[in-house]
N, C-alpha and C positions, 0 to 999 in steps of 0.2 A: 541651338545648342552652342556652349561656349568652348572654347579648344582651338578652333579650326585653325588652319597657320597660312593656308595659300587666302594671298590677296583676289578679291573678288576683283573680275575684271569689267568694264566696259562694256556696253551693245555694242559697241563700234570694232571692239576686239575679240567678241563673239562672236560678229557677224563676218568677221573677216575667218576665224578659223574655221568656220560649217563651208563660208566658200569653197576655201582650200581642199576642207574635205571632202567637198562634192566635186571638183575640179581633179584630184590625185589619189583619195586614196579609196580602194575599192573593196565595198563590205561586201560579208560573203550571201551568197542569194541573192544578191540586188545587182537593177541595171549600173551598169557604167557610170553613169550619171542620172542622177534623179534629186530635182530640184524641190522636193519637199525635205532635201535634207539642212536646206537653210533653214526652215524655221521649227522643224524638230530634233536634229539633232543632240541629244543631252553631251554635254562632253565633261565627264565629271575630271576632278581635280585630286579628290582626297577621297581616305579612310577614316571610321573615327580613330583614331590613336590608342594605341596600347590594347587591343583586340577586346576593348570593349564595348563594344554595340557594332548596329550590322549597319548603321547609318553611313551613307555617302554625302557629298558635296558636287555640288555643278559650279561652272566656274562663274555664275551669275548671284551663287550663292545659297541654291534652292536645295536643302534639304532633301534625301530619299532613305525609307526602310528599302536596302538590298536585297529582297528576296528571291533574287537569282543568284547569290552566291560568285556571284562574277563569272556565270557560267557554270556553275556548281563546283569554285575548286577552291572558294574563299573559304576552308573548313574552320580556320582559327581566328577568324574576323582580318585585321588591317593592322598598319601602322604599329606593329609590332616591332622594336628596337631591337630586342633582342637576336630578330632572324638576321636583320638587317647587318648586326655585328657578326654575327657568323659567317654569313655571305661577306663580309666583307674582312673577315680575317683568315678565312679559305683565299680568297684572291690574293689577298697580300705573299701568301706563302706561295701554291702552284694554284692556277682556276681549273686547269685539265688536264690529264696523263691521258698519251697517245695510248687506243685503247688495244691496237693490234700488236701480237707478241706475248708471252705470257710470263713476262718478267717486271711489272710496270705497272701500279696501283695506287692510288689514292689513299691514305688513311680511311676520308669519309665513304672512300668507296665500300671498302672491307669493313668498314662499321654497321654503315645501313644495310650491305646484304647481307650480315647476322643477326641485326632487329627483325630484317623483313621474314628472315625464317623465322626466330621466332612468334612473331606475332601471326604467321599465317598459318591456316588449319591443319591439319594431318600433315603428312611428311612434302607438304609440300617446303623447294629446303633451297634449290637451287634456282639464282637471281639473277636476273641481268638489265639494265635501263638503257630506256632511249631518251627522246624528247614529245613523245606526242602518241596517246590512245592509236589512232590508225597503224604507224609503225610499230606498236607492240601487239598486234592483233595482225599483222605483215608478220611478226617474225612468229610469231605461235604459227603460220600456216605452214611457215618453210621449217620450222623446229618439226612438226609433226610428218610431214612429208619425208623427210630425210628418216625419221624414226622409223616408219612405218617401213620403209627400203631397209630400215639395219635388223627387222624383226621379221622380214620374209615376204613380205608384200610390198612392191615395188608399184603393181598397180593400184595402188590406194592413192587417188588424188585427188577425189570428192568430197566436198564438205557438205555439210547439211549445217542449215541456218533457218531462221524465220523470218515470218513478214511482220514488218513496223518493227524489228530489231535494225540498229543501225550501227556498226562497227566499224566506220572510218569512210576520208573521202581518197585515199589512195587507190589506184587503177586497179590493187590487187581484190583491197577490203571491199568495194564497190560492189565485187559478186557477190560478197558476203550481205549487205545491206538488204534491206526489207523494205525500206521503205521510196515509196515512188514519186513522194511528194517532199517539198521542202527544198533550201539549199542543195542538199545533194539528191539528184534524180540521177537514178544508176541507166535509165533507159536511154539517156540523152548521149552517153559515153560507149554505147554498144557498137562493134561487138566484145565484149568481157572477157576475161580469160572462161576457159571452159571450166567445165567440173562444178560450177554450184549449184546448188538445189535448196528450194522454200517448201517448208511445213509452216501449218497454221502456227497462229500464238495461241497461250492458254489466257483466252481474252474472253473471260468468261457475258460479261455483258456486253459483246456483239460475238457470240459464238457462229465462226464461218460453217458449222456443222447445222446451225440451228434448234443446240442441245441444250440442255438444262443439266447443270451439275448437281446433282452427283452420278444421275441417272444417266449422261454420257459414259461413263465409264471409261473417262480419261482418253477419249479418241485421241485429242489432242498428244498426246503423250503417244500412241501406238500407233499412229501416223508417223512417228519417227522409224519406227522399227519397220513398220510397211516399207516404207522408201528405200530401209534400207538393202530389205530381201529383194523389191524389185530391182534394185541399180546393183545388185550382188554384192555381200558383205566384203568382197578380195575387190571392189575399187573405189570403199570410203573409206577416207581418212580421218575424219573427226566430224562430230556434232556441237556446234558451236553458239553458244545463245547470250543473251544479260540475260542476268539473274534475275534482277526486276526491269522492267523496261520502261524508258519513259515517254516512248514511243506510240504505244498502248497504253495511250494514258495512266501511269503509273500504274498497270494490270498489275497485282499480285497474283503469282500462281496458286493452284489447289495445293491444299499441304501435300499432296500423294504424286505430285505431277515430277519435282523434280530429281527425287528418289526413283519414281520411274525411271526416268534418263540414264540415270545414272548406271541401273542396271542393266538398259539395255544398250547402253556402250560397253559394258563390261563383257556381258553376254555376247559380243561379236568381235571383241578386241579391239574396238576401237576408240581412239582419243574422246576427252571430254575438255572441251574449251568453253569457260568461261570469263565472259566479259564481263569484271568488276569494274571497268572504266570510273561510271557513273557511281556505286551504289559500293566499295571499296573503303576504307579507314573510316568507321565508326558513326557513318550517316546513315543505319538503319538501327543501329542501334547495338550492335553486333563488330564486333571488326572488321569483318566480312559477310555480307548477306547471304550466303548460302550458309552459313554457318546456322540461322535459323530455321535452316531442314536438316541439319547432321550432314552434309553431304561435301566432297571435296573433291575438287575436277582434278584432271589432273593435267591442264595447263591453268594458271589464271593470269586473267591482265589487268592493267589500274591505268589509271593515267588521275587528271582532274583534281582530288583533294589529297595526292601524294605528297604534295609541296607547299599545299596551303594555298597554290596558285600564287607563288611569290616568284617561281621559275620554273620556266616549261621541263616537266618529267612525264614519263609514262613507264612503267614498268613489266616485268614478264615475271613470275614464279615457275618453275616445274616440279613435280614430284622428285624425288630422288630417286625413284625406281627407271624413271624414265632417263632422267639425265645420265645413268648410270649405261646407258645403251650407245651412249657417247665418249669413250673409256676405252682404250686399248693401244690401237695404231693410229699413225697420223690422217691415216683415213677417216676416223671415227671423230673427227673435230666437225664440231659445232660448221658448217660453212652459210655463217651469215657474221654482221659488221655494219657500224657505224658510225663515224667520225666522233660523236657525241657519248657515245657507248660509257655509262659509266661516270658520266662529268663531274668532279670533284665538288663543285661550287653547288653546282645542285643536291649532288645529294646531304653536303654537309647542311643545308636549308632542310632540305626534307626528314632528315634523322632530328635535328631541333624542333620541324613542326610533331612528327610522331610524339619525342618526347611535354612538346605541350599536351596535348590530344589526353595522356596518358596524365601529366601533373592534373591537368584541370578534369580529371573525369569527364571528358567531354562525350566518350562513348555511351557513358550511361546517361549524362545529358540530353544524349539523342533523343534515347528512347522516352525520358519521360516528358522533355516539352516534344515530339513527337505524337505522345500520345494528345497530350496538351490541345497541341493545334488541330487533332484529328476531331477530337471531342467539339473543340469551339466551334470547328467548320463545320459540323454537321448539327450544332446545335442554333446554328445562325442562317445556312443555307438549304438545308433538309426540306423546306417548305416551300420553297423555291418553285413555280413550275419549270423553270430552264435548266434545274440543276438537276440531271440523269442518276451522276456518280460520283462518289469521292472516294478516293482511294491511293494506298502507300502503306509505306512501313519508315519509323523511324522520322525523319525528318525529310523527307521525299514524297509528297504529296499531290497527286492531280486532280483536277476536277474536271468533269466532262459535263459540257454543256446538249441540254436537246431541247427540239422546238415543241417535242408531246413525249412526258413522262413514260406513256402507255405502250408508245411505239417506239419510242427511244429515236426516232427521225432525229439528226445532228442537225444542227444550228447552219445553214447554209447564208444567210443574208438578211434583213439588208446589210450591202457590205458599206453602209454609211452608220448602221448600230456596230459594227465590229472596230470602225475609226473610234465612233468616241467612247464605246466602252475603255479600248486603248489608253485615249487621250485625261480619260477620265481617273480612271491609275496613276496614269504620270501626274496628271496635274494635284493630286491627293497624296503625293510622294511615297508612293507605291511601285517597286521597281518588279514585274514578275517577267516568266517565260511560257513562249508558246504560241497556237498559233489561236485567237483571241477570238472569244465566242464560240470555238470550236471546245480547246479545254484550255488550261493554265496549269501549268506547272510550278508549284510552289516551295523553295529552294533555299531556306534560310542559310545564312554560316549558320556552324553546330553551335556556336555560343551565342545565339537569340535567347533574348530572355521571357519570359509572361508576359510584361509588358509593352516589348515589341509585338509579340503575339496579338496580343491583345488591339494593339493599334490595327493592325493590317488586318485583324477580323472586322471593326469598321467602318474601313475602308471598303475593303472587298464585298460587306452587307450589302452600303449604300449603293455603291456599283452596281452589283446584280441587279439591285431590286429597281433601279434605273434603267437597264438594260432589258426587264422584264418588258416595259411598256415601252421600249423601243421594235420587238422583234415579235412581240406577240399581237 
């Protein structure tokens, strides 16, 4: 493709910077040093320019479809000029207003947090930003703890969460974390703060129950309410989950499962936290993924495609009913804080990325190359003996890989078909996420078009059907 503006470098200055990278800087999950990062390390350079295509650049010159979204936060594509001037005409004015005092605000501060009410579902109304999913999923804990003290329950300090949900690598969120596997392993950091508790997920194709929906009758779902009558409703504080998880291999819940929730946190008084991290500003198709059950927590948190992934944010909503329990005497303040709390530069980025989001109908975009990709991948992979599942909403897509259709047994080895499935991707300039022959998480920006789509179907054909006569 023609545009691109960084000069292509050198083996010789390629090879010196994978050195370096393997020599100083340390990726998350991996050993200290590990010398196959000389000869795979991608190190990309560029976006395509002006948020048109989801294409990257390496600095050798190689071409990739992003369809990891740069971690899932590249919502509005790259090399957008626009944010660029925004972000850079915030800094010229203030970058930051020190955030503690209540005299002391940012224009884009006070801007974005009346977009973010309106645009978010029911009365959720009251805003506050950090830098990063874990710390906004840290402060929903102590926001709810402190509440639940100003409402008469003081011993409310248990959370309920699930397994293969992941909500941050902070010492706090850690309890909260479900999953045992991966970069962050919560067991390797024990012992934990006290007070968390796992419930199954509603993971329908490996139900821990060994149920069949519909005819479980939502265990999954009344296993919350069990836990909560065993551990006594006077010492939880909230049930805290993602809305979709991509953990669970993109599980989508039963339409009936999160409505359940809902009620039976209502039903005991206690908080409902949801983690929009992941699935947040219009990648389901919805503005908000709960929003396609009717339902509305009443904590939510973002992080990820709040800023377009142009500047690290993460954000917190509350209901208004609840912030309202916060209102009186100096007692009744908020006590939580963060240096970053607010950041002028970012959120004036983030309020320009919303307003793109909104120009380019990108929300409805979601949904219908969403549906797009759902259709392709199952009219390309369906036949597949390795291919179990496919599953998502919107533009959030998993696929779960197994070694027998019948028995659903997960794709364990050899772990030399898992390399070049990998290497096969890459070298096809095919950028995904996940843990590889197990599933793949598939992550466009919102503004993929058909025939990105189209490309990375195949891609990803050839792959599998390669992969077939590696493992089988």
């Amino acid at each position: 493709m023609e545009g691109w503006k960084v000069p292509v470098m050198t083996p010789q200055e390629i090879a010196g910077l994978r050195e370096s990278a393997n020599e100083y800087w340390w990726l998350p999950g991996r050993q200290a040093r590990q010398d196959d990062i000389r000869e795979k390390l991608i190190i990309l350079v560029e976006g395509q320019a002006d948020g048109k295509g989801c294409r990257v650049r390496d600095a050798a010159g190689k071409e990739y479809l992003e369809f990891t979204a740069s971690d899932w936060t590249a919502s509005t594509g790259y090399g957008r000029e626009e944010v660029a001037k925004v972000a850079y005409e915030q800094m010229m004015r203030i970058p930051h207003v020190d955030p503690f005092g209540n005299q002391k605000l940012a224009v884009s501060t006070i801007k974005f947090a009346e977009k973010l009410a309106q645009i978010a579902p029911g009365t959720l109304k009251k805003v506050f930003t950090i830098s990063g999913g874990s710390e906004a999923n840290e402060a929903a804990m102590k926001l709810t703890k402190q509440y639940q003290q100003k409402v008469g329950f003081p011993r409310r300090f248990k959370f309920i969460s699930r397994r293969y949900n992941y909500h941050g690598a902070t010492h706090g969120t850690l309890g909260l974390d479900g999953t045992p596997a991966g970069a962050n392993r919560p067991y390797l950091m024990e012992p934990l703060a006290p007070g968390f508790l796992h419930v199954v997920h509603p993971y329908c194709y490996r139900c821990d129950f060994g149920l069949e929906y519909p005819s479980c009758d939502l265990l999954c779902a009344k296993q919350i309410e069990q836990t909560i009558q065993y551990e006594h409703p006077s010492t939880v504080a909230a049930v805290v989950m993602d809305t979709i998880c991509p953990f669970a291999r993109m599980a989508v819940p039963p339409p009936e499962y999160l409505p359940m929730v809902r009620e039976i946190c209502d039903r005991y008084g206690i908080l409902w936290i949801l983690d929009e991290v992941a699935t947040g500003f219009g990648r389901t198709g919805k503005w908000f993924a709960c929003e396609h059950w009717n339902v509305v927590p009443d904590i939510m948190t973002m992080d990820k495609q709040i800023s377009g992934g142009w500047l690290p944010l993460s954000g917190v909503v509350v209901k208004e009913e609840i912030a309202n329990k916060f209102i009186g005497t100096p007692e009744d303040a908020l006590a939580n804080g963060h240096t970053w709390w607010g950041h002028a530069v970012c959120l004036a980025v983030a309020l320009r990325n919303i307003e793109i989001i909104e120009r380019e109908h990108l929300v409805e975009h979601c949904a219908e190359m969403g549906t797009y990709f759902m259709n392709g991948l199952h009219a390309a992979l369906d036949s597949s003996p390795i291919v179990g599942r496919i599953d998502g909403l919107g533009l959030m897509i998993g696929i779960e890989f197994v070694k027998d259709k019948k028995t659903r047994e997960p794709v364990m080895g050899p772990p030399e078909a898992a390399v070049k499935f990998a290497d096969r991707l890459v070298e096809r300039g095919l950028l995904v996420h996940g843990s590889l022959l197990s599933s793949l998480i598939l992550w466009p920006p919102m503004i993929v078009s058909k025939a990105e789509i189209d490309e990375a179907l195949g891609i990803l054909e050839k792959t599998v059907r390669e992969a077939e006569k590696d493992i089988l």
